[in-house]
N, C-alpha and C positions, 0 to 999 in steps of 0.2 A: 504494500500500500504506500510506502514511502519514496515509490517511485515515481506517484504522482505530481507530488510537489516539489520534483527536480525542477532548477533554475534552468534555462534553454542551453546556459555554457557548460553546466555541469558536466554531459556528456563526452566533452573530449579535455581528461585530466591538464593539457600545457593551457590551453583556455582558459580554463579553472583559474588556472595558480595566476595567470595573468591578473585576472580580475582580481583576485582574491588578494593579490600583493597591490595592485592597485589600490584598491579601496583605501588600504593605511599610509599610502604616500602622502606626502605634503599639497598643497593647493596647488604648487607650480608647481610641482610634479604632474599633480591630476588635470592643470591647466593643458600643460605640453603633452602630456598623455592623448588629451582629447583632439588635439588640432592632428597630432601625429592618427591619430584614429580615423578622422575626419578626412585624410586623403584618399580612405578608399573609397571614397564615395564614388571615385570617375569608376570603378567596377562593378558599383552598384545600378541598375535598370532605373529609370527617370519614375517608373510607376512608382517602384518600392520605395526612394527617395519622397515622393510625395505623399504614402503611405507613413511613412518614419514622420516628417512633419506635424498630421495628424497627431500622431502619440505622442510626440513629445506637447504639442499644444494642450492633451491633455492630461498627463502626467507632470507636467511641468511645475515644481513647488508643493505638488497635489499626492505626489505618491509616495510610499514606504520603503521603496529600494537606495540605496546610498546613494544613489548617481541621479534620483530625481530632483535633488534640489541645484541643480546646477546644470542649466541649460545647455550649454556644451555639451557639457559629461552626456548629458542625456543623448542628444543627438548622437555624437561619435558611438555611445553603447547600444543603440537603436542602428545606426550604419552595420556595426559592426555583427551583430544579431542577425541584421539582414542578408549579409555578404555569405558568398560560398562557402561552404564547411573548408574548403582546399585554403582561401583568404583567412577566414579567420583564423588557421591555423597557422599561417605563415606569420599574420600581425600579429598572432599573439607572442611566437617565434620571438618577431623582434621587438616586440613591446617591453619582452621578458629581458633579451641583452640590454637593451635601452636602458633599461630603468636598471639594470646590475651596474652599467656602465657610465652612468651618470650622462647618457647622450642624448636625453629623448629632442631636445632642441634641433640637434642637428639629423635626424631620422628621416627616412623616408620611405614609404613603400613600394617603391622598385628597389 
């Protein structure tokens, strides 16, 4: 039964840890985190994009997960939700160095 109420990144463990080591970063960490998240957008389809929008319009300040109170965060986590299991796994890839490496300013996803 406690399968039901798996988060959507739970499923692939470097995901996870992404998020999960996000959450306790600092504001500019989770700033640069977001905009660094935020470039997958160009892999993202124009519908889904305007989909994420939606959510975040209502979610936004309104909801119980760490990353709703912070518009950014919100979108980049809603991007990145959206993007291919293959994408999210590579962002979280280097979300994961980024942020061991103290580089997320200078990241990029290609």
């Amino acid at each position: 039964m406690a399968e039901a109420y798996r988060r959507w990144y739970d499923n692939d463990p470097i995901l996870k840890e992404a998020l999960e080591l996000l959450k306790l970063q600092t504001d500019d960490t989770k700033s640069a985190a977001a905009e660094f998240i935020i470039s997958l957008q160009e892999q993202v389809a124009q519908d889904v994009i305007e989909r994420i929008y939606d959510i975040t319009q209502k979610f936004s300040k309104t909801g119980n997960r760490w990353y709703d109170n912070d518009p950014v965060m919100l979108k980049a986590i809603e991007l990145l939700r959206a993007a291919p299991p293959k994408t999210q796994r590579i962002a979280a890839l280097k979300l994961l160095l980024a942020m061991e490496n103290d580089t997320l300013e200078n990241s990029e996803t290609e």
